[in-house]
N, C-alpha and C positions, 0 to 999 in steps of 0.2 A: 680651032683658031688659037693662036699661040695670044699669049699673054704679054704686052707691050710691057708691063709694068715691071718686067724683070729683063728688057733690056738692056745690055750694060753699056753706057758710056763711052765716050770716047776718051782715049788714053790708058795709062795701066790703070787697071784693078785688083785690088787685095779680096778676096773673098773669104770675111770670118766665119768660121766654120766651130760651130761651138761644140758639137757632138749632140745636141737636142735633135729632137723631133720637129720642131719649129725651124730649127738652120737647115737641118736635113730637107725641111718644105724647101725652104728659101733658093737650096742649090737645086736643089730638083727644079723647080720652076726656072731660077738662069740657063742651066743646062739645056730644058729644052726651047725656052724663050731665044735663044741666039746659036741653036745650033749644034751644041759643045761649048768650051772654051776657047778666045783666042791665045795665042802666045802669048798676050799681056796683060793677062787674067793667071792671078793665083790662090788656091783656094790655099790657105792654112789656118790649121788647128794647133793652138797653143796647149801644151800640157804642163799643167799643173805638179802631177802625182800625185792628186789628189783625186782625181776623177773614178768614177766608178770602173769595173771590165767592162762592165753592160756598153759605158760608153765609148771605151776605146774601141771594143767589137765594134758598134755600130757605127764610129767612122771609115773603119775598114771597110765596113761592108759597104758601107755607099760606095767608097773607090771602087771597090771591086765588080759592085752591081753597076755604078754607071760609067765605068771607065772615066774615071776623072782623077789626075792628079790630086792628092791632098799631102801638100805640105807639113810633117809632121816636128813641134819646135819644141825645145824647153829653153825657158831662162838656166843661163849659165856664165860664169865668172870664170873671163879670159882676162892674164895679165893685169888682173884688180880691177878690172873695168865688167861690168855690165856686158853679156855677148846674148849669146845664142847658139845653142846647139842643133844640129838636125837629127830628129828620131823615126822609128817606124813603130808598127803595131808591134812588132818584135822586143826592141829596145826603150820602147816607154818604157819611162819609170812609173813604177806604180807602189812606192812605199814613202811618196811626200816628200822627196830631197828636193827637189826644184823649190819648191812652199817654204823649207826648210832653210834653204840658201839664202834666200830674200829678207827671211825674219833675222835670220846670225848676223846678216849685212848690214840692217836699217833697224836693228837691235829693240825691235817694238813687234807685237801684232799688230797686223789690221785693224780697223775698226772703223764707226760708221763714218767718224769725222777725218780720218785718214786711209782712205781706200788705197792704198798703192801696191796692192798686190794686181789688182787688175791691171794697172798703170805700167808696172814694170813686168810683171810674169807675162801677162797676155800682150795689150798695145806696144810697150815697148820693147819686148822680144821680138814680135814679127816687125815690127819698123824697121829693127836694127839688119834682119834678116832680107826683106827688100832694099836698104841703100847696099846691102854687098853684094846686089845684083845690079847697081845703078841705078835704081830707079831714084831719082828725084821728088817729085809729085806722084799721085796717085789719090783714087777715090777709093773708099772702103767699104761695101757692102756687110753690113751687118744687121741680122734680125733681132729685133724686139718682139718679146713676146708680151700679152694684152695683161698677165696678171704680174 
């Protein structure tokens, strides 16, 4: 018996894909809870270039093992403005320019009391990345892990 609890919604959905083992649970249970994906469902994985291979393999590998699109982003600076780039398992960056980009811009690191690397590298890259496909609204499916 399929698992209601990862039934998605009506309307589009964004589907965070972090490259854990826990998000990897998460899609695997949407996938098979509804089917596939509809058209109005997108799974994407924001990169850093800071992520490990280990992980960037492993989101490959779910696309490839479950047939599922994964949207692959980095933050990126179009015309002075905050954009978004599209990447693949190929053209990840993996030597921290994306990480890199954000600190030169907002001229601080991160830190506990100003988190904005998640804010802008991750949330608001794929944001930006769904309104230039129109989307409006939409619901975000994203795992939390217990520790």
């Amino acid at each position: 018996m399929k698992n209601t609890k990862y039934k998605l919604p009506k309307g589009n959905v964004q589907i965070s894909f972090s490259g854990g083992r826990t998000s990897g649970f998460m899609l695997n249970q949407i996938l098979e809870a509804n089917n596939g994906l509809p058209d109005r469902a997108k799974v994407i994985f924001t990169n850093t270039g800071r992520e490990m291979n280990e992980t960037l393999d492993f989101v490959q590998e779910c696309s490839d093992r479950w047939n599922v699109k994964v949207t692959w982003l980095e933050y990126y600076v179009l015309d002075g403005k905050n954009s978004f780039k599209e990447v693949n398992h190929n053209s990840a960056n993996r030597d921290g320019e994306p990480f890199k980009k954000v600190i030169l811009r907002y001229g601080r690191l991160p830190n506990a009391l100003q988190r904005y690397c998640t804010g802008i590298l991750k949330i608001q890259t794929a944001s930006k990345y769904l309104k230039s496909l129109g989307w409006k609204n939409w619901n975000n499916c994203l795992g939390i892990r217990a520790d």
